[in-house]
PABA-588497 format. One line per 5 residues: number of its first residue (from 0); for each residue x negated, y negated, z negated of N, C-alpha, C. Coordinates in steps of 0.2 Angstrom, whole numbers, plus 5000, padded with zeros to 4 digits. Layout:
N
NUM) X/Y/Z/X/Y/Z/X/Y/Z ~ ...
***
This chain:
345
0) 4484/4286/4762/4487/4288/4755/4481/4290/4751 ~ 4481/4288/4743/4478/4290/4739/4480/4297/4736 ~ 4477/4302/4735/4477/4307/4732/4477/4310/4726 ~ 4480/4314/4721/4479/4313/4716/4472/4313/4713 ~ 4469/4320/4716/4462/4322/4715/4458/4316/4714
5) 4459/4311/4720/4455/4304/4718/4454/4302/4714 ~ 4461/4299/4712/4463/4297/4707/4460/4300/4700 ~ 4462/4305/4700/4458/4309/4693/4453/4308/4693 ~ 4447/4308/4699/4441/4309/4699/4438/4300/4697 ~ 4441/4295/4699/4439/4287/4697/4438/4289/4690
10) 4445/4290/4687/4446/4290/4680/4440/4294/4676 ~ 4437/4299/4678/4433/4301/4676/4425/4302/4677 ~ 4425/4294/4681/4417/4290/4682/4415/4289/4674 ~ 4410/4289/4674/4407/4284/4668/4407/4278/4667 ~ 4413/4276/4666/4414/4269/4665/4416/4268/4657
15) 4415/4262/4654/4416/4258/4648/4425/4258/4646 ~ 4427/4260/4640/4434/4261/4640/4438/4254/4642 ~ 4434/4250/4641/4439/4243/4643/4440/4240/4649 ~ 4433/4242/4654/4431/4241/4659/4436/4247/4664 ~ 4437/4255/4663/4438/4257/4664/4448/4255/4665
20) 4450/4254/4656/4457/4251/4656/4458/4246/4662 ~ 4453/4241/4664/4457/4236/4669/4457/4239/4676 ~ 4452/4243/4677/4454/4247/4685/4459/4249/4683 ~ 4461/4253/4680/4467/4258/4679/4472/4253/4679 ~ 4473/4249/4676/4479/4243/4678/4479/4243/4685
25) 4474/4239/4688/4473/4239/4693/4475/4242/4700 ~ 4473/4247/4698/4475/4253/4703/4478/4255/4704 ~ 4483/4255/4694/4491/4257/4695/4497/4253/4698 ~ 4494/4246/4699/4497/4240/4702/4497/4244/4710 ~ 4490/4242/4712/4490/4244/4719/4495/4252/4720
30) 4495/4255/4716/4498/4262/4719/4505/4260/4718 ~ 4507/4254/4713/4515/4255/4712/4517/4252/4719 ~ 4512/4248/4721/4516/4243/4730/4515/4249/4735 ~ 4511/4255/4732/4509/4258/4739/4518/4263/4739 ~ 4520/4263/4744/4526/4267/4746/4524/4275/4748
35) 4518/4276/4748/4514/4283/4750/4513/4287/4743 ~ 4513/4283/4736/4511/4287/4730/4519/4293/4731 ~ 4517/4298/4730/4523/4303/4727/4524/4303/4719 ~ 4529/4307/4719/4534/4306/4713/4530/4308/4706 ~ 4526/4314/4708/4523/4317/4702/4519/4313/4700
40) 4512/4309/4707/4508/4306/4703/4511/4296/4701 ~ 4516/4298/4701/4518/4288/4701/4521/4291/4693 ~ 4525/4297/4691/4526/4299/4683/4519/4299/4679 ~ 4514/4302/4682/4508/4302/4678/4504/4297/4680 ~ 4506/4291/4684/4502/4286/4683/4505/4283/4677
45) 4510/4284/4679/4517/4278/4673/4516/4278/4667 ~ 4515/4284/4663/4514/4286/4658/4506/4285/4657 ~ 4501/4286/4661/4493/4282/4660/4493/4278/4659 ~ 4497/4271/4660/4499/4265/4662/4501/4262/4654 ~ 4509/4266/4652/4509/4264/4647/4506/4266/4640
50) 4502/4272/4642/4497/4274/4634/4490/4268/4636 ~ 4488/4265/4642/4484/4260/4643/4486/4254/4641 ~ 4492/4252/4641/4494/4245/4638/4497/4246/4631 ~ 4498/4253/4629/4499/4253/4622/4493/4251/4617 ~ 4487/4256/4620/4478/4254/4618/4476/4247/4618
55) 4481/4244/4623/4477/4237/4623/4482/4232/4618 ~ 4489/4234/4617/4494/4230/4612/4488/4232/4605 ~ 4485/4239/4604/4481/4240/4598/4475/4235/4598 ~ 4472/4237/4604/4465/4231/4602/4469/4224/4602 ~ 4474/4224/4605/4474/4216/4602/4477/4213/4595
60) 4480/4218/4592/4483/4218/4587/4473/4220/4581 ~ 4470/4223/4584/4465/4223/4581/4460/4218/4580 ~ 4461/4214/4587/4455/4209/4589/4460/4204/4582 ~ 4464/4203/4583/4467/4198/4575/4468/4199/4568 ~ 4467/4207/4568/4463/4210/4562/4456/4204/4560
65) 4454/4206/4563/4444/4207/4565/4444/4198/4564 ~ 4447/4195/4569/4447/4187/4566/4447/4187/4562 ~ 4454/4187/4560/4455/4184/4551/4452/4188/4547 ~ 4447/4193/4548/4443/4198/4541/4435/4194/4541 ~ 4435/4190/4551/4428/4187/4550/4432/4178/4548
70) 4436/4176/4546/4435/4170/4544/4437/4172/4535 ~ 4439/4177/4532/4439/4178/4527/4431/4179/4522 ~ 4426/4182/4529/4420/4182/4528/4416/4177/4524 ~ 4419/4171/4531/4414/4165/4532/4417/4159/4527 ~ 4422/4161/4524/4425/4160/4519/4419/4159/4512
75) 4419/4166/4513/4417/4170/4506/4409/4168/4505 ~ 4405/4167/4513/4399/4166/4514/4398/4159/4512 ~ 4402/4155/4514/4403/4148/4511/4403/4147/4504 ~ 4408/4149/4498/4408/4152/4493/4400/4153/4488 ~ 4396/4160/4493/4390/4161/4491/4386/4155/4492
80) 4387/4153/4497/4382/4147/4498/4380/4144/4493 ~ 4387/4141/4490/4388/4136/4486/4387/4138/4479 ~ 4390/4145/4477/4385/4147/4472/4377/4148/4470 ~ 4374/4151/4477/4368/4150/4477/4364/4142/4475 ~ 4369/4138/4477/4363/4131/4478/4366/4130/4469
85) 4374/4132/4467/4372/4132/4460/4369/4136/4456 ~ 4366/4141/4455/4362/4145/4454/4355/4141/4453 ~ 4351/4140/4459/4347/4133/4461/4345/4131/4457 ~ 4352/4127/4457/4351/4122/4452/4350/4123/4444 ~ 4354/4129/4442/4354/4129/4435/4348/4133/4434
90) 4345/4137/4440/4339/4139/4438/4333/4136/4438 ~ 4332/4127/4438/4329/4123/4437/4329/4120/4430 ~ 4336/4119/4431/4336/4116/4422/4337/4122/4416 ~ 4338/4128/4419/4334/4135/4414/4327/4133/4414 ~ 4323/4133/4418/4315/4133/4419/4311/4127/4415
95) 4318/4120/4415/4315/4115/4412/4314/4116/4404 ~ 4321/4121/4402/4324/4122/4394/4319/4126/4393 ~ 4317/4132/4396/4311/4135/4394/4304/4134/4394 ~ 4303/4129/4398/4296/4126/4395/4296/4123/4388 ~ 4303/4118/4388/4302/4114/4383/4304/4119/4377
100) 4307/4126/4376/4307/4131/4372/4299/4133/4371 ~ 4294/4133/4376/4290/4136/4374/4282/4130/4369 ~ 4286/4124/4373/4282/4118/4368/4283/4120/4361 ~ 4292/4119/4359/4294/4120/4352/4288/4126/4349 ~ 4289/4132/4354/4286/4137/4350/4280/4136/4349
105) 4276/4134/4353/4268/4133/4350/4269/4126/4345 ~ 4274/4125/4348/4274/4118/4340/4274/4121/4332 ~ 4280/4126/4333/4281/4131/4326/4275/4135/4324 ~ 4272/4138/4330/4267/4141/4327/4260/4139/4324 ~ 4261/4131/4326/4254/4129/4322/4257/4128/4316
110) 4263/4126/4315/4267/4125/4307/4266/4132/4303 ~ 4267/4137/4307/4265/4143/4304/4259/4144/4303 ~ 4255/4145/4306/4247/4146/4305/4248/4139/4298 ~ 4249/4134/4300/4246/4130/4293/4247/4131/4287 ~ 4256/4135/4285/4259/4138/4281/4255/4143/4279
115) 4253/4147/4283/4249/4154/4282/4243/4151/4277 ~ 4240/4145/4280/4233/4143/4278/4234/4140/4270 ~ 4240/4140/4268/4241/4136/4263/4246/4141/4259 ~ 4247/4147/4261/4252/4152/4257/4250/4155/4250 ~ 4244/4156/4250/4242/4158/4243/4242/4153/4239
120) 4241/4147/4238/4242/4140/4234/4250/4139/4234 ~ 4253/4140/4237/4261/4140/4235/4262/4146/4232 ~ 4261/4151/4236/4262/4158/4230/4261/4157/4222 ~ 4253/4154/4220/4254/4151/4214/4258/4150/4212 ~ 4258/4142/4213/4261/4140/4210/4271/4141/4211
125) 4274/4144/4215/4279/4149/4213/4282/4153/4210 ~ 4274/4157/4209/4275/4160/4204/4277/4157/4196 ~ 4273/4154/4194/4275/4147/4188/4279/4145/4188 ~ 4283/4142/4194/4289/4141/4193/4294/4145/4193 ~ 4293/4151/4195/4298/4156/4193/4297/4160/4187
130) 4291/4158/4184/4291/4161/4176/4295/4157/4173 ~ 4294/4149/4174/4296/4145/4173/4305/4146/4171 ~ 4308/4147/4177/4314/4147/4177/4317/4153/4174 ~ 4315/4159/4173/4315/4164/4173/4316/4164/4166 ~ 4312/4160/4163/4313/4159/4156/4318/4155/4153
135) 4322/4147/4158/4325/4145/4158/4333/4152/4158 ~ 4333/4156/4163/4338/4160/4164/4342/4165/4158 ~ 4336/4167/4153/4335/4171/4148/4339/4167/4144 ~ 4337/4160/4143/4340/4157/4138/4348/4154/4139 ~ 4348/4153/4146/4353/4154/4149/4360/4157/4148
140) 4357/4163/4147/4361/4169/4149/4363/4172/4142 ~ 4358/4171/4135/4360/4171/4130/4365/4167/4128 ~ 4364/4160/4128/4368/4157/4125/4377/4157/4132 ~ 4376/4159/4138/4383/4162/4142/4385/4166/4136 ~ 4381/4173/4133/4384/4178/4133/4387/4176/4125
145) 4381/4171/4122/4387/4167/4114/4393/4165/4116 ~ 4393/4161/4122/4402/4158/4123/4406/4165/4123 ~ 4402/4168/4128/4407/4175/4130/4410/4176/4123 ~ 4407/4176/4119/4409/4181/4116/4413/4175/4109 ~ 4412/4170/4109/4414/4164/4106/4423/4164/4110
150) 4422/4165/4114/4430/4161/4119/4434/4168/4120 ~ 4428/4174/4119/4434/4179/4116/4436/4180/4110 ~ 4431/4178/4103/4436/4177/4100/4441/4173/4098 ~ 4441/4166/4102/4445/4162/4103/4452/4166/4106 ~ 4452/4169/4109/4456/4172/4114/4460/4176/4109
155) 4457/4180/4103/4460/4182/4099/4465/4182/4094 ~ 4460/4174/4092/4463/4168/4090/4470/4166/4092 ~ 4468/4166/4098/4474/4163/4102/4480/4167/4103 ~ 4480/4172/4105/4484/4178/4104/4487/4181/4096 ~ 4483/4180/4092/4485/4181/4084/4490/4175/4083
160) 4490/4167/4084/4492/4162/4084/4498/4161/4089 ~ 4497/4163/4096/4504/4164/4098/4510/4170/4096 ~ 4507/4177/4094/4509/4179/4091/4514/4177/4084 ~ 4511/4174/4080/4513/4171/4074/4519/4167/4076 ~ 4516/4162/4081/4521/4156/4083/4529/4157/4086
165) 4527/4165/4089/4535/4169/4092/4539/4170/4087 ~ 4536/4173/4079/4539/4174/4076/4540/4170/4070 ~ 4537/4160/4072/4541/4158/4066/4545/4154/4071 ~ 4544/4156/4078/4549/4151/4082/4555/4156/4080 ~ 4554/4164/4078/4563/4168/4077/4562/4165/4071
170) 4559/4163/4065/4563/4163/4062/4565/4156/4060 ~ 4563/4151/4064/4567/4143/4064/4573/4147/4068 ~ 4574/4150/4072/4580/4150/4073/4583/4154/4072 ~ 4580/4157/4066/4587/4161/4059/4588/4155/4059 ~ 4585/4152/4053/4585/4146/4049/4590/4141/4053
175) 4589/4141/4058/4594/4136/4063/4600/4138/4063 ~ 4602/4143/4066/4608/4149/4064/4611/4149/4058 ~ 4606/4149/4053/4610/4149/4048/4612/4143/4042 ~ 4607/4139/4043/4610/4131/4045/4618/4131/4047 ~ 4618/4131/4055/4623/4130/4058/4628/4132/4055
180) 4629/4139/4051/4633/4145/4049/4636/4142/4042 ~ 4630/4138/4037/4631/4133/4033/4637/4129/4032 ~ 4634/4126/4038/4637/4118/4038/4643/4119/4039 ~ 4644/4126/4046/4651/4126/4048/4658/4131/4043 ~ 4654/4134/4038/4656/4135/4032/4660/4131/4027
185) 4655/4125/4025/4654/4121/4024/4660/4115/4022 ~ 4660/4115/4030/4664/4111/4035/4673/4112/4035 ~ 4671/4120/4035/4681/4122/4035/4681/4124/4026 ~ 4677/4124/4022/4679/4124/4014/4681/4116/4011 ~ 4678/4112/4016/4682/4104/4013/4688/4102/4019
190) 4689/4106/4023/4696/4105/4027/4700/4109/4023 ~ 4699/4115/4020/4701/4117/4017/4705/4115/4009 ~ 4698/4111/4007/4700/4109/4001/4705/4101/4002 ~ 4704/4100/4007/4709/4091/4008/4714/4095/4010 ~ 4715/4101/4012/4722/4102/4016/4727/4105/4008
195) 4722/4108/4004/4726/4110/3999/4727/4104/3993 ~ 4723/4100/3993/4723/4093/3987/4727/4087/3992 ~ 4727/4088/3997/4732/4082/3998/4738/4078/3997 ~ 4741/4083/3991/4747/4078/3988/4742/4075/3981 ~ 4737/4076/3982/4734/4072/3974/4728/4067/3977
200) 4727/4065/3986/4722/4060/3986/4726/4054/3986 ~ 4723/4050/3983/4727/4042/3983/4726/4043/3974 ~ 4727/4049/3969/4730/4048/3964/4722/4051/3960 ~ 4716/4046/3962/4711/4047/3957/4707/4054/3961 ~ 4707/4057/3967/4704/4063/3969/4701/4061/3977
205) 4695/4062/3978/4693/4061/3985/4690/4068/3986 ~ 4689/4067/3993/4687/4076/3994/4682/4073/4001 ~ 4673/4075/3999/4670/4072/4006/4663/4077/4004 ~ 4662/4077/4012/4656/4079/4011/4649/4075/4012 ~ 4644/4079/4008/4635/4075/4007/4631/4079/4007
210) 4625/4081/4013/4618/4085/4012/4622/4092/4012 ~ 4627/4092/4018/4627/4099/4016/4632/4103/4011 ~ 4634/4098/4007/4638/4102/4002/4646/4096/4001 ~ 4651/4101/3997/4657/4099/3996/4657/4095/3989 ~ 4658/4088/3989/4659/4084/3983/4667/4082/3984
215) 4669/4088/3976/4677/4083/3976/4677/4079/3967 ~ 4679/4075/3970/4678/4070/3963/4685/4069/3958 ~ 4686/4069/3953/4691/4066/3950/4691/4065/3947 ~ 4693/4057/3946/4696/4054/3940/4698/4055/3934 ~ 4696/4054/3928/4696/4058/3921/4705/4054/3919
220) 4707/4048/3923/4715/4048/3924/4721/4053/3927 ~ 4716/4058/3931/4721/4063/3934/4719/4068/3929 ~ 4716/4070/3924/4713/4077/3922/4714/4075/3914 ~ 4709/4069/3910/4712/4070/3904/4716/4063/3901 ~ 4716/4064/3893/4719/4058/3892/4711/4055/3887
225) 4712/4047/3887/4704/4044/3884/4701/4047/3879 ~ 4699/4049/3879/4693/4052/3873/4695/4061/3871 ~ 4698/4063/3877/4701/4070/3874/4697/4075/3881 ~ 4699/4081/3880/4696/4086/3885/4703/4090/3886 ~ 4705/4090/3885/4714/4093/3887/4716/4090/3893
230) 4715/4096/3899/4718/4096/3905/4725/4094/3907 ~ 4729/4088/3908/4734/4086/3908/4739/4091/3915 ~ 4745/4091/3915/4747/4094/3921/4747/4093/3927 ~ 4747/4088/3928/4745/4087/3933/4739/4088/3937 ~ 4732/4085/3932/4726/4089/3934/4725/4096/3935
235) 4729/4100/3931/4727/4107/3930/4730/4109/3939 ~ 4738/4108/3939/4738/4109/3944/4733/4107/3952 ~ 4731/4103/3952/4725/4102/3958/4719/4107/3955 ~ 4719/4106/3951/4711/4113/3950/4713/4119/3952 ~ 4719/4123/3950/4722/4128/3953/4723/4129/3961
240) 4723/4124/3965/4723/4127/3972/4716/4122/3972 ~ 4711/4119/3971/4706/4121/3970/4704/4129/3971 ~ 4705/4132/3967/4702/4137/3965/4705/4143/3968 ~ 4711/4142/3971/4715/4146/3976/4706/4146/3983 ~ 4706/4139/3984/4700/4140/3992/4696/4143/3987
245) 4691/4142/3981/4686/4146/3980/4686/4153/3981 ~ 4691/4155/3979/4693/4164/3978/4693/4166/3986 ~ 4695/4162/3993/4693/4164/3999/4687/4163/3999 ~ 4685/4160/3998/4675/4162/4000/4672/4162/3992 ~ 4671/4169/3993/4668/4170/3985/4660/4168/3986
250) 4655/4170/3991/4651/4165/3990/4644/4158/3990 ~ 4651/4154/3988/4650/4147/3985/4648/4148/3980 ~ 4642/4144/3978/4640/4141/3970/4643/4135/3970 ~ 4647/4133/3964/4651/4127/3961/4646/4125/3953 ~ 4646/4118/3955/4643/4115/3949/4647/4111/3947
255) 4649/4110/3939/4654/4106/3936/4654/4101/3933 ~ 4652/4093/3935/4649/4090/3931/4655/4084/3928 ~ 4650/4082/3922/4657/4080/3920/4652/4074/3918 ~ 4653/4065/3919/4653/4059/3918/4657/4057/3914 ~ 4653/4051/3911/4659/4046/3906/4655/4040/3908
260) 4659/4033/3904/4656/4027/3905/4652/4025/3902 ~ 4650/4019/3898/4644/4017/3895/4645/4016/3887 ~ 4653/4016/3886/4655/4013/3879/4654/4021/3876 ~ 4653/4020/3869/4651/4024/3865/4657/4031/3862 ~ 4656/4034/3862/4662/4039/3860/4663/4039/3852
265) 4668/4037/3850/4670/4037/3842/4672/4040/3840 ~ 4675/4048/3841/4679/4053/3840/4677/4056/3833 ~ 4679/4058/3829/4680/4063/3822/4680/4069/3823 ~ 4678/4072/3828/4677/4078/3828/4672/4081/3828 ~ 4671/4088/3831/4664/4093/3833/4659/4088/3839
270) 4665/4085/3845/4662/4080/3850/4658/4073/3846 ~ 4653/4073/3847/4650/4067/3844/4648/4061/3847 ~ 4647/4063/3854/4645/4058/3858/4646/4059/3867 ~ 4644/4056/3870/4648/4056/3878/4642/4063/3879 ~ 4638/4064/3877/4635/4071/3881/4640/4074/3880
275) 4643/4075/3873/4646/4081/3869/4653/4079/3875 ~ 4656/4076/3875/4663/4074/3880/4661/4076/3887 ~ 4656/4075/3889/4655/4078/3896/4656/4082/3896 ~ 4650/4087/3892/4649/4096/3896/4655/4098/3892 ~ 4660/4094/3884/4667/4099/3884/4673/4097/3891
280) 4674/4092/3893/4677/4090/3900/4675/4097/3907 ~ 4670/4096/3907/4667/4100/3912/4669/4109/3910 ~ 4667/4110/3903/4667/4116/3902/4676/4120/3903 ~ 4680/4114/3900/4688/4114/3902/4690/4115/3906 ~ 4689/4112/3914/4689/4113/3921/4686/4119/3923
285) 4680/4122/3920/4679/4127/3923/4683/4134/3920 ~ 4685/4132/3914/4689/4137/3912/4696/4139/3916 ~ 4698/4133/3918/4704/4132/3920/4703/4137/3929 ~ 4698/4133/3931/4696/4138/3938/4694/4145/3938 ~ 4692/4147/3933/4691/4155/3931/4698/4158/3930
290) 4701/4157/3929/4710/4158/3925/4711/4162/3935 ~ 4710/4161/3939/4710/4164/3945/4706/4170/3946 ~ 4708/4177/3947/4703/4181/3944/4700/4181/3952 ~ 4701/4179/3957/4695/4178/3964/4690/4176/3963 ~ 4690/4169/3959/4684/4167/3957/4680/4171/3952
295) 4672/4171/3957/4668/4174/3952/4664/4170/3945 ~ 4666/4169/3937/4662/4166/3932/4654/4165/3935 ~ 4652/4169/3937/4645/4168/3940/4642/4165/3947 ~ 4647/4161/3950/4645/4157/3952/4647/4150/3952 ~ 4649/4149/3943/4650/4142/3943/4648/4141/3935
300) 4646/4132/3937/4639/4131/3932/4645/4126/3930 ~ 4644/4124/3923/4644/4119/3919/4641/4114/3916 ~ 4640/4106/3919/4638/4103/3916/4639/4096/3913 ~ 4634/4094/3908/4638/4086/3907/4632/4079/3909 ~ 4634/4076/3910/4628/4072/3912/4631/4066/3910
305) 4633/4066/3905/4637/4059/3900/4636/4052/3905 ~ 4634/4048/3903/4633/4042/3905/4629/4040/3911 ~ 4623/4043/3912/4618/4039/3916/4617/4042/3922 ~ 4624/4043/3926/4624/4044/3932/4630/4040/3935 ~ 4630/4033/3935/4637/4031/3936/4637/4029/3942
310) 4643/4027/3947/4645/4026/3953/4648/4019/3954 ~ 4648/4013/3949/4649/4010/3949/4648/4003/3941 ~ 4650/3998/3943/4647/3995/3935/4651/3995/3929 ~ 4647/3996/3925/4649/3999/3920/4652/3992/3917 ~ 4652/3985/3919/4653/3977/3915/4661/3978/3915
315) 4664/3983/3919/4670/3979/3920/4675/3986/3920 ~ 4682/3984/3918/4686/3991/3917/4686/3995/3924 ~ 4688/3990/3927/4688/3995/3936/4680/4003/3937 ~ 4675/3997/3937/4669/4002/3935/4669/4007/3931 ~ 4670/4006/3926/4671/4011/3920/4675/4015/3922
320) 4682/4013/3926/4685/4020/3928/4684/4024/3931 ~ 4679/4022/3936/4677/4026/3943/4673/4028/3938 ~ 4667/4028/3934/4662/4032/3932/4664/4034/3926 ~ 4670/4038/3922/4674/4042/3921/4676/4048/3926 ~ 4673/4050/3927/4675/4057/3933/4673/4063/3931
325) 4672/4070/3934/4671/4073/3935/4672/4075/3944 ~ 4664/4080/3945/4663/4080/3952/4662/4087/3951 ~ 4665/4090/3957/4666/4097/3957/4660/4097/3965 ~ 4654/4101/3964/4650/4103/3968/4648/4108/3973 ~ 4653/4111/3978/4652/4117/3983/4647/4117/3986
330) 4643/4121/3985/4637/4125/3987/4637/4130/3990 ~ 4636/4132/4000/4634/4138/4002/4630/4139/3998 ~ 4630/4148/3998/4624/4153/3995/4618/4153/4001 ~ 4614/4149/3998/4609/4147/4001/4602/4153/4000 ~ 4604/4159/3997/4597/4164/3997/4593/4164/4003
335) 4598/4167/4010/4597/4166/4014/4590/4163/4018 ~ 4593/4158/4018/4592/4151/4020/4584/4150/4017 ~ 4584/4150/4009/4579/4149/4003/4573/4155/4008 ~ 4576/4163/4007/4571/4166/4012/4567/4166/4018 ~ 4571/4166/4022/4570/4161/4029/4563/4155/4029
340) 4567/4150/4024/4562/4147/4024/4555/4149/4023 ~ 4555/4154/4016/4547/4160/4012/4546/4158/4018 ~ 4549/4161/4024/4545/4165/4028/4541/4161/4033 ~ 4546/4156/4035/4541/4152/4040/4535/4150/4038 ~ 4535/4148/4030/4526/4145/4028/4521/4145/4030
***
């Protein structure tokens, strides 16, 4: 029989921990076949045993550590290799780059030395040319500062002239405005006037507008008898609502002109000839339009313009009748207007 004390005693030879582990296996083989180990030393071999295969589960699990940390090595060593030989390499073609850098530079520096050798002869003549230009620049820079100051008066020009032109573009569009205001004026005084003379067209009387203004015409057959100035009744009544529209728009200016044909006037009285028969025709009509006291006398003219403004041929009776009339002339109050325009000039 093995004895413990032995056994302690082996264990604590000088021996190498691995070399040591494999007797200890060993001998705990040999002592679990032995039937003479007691109970105390087979619990404290048992337990040697398994802190011994536990040690060895660790170096094994360490020896495949250690492997795969030396093939991650030889990895990396591979790696440097490869960077080394490129390294090498590019330390060659650096070595080539810098010679041929150090060729350029003694190339430059004879260019400089020769620069040098010839710097006071350029300085010269740079100098020259920069008085040169210099004097160039002076004149330069005067004639800049005359535009400067040319294209700012221009500028002031320009703004005085946009200026102006804002305010004849407001007042073309008074003038437009009031144009418009005009016409459409204008426009409801001859609807006006056709609406109130409509039992008398067809009977010697037209009512139309020209240039803006109201022409109503009649017939010295609707108004007098031949060679007289005496408003007939029938005529007087169309003058009357004539003169009813006046009285709504007081300001119109009317012009009263009074026509005749080309034969000669032979009358015995104070009228002596077609002037004399016109402006009294015309003056009759206006008289009779004034008898409305809406209407203002001062906005209506009286004239005669006898013979030489006819509307048709004087050779034949048809003609002579048409140029026998009297034209009654509606005028917006054009002050306005006449202002407006001062002002755009």
């Amino acid at each position: 029989m093995i004895e413990q004390d032995e056994i302690a005693h082996y264990f604590s030879r000088d021996k190498k921990p691995f070399e040591m582990k494999k007797v200890a296996l060993a001998l705990f083989a040999s002592l679990m076949l032995s039937s003479c180990v007691t109970s105390k030393i087979h619990n404290e071999l048992q337990s040697k045993y398994n802190e011994i295969e536990k040690e060895n589960s660790d170096l094994k699990s360490q020896n495949e550590t250690l492997k795969s940390d030396l093939e991650i090595a030889q990895a990396d060593l591979k790696r440097a290799k490869e960077q080394l030989n490129k390294l090498t390499r590019d330390s060659a073609s650096r070595g080539q780059a810098y010679r041929s850098l150090q060729e350029k530079y003694r190339e430059l520096n004879k260019n400089y030395e020769f620069l040098l050798e010839n710097n006071s002869a350029l300085l010269a003549s740079n100098q020259a040319e920069n008085k040169k230009l210099i004097a160039k620049l002076d004149l330069l820079q005067k004639a800049l500062h005359a535009k400067e100051d040319s294209l700012a008066q221009e500028q002031l020009n320009l703004d005085y002239l946009s200026r102006e032109m804002q305010k004849r573009e407001a007042r073309v569009n008074e003038l437009e405005s009031l144009i418009a205001q005009r016409d459409a004026q204008v426009n409801a005084v001859r609807q006006k006037l056709q609406e109130a003379l409509f039992n008398f067209e067809g009977k010697g009387l037209t009512v139309e507008m020209r240039d803006g203004k109201v022409y109503v015409s009649l017939e010295n057959s609707l108004l007098f008898a031949s060679g007289s100035w005496t408003i007939d009744g029938e005529g007087k009544k169309a003058l009357q609502e004539l003169a009813k529209v006046l009285a709504e728009n007081k300001d119109l200016n009317v012009m009263v002109e009074g026509h005749t044909d080309s034969d000669k006037f032979n009358g015995k009285t104070a009228v002596k000839d077609n002037w004399d028969l016109s402006v009294m025709r015309a003056t009759a009509i206006v008289k009779i339009i004034t008898e409305n006291d809406g209407v203002d006398p001062a906005k209506i003219t009286a004239a005669g313009k006898s013979e030489y403004i006819p509307v048709s041929d004087n050779e034949t009776a048809e003609g002579k009748a048409k140029n026998r009339r009297t034209e009654i002339i509606i005028t917006p109050d054009l002050d306005k207007i006449v202002k407006v325009l001062g002002e755009v000039k």
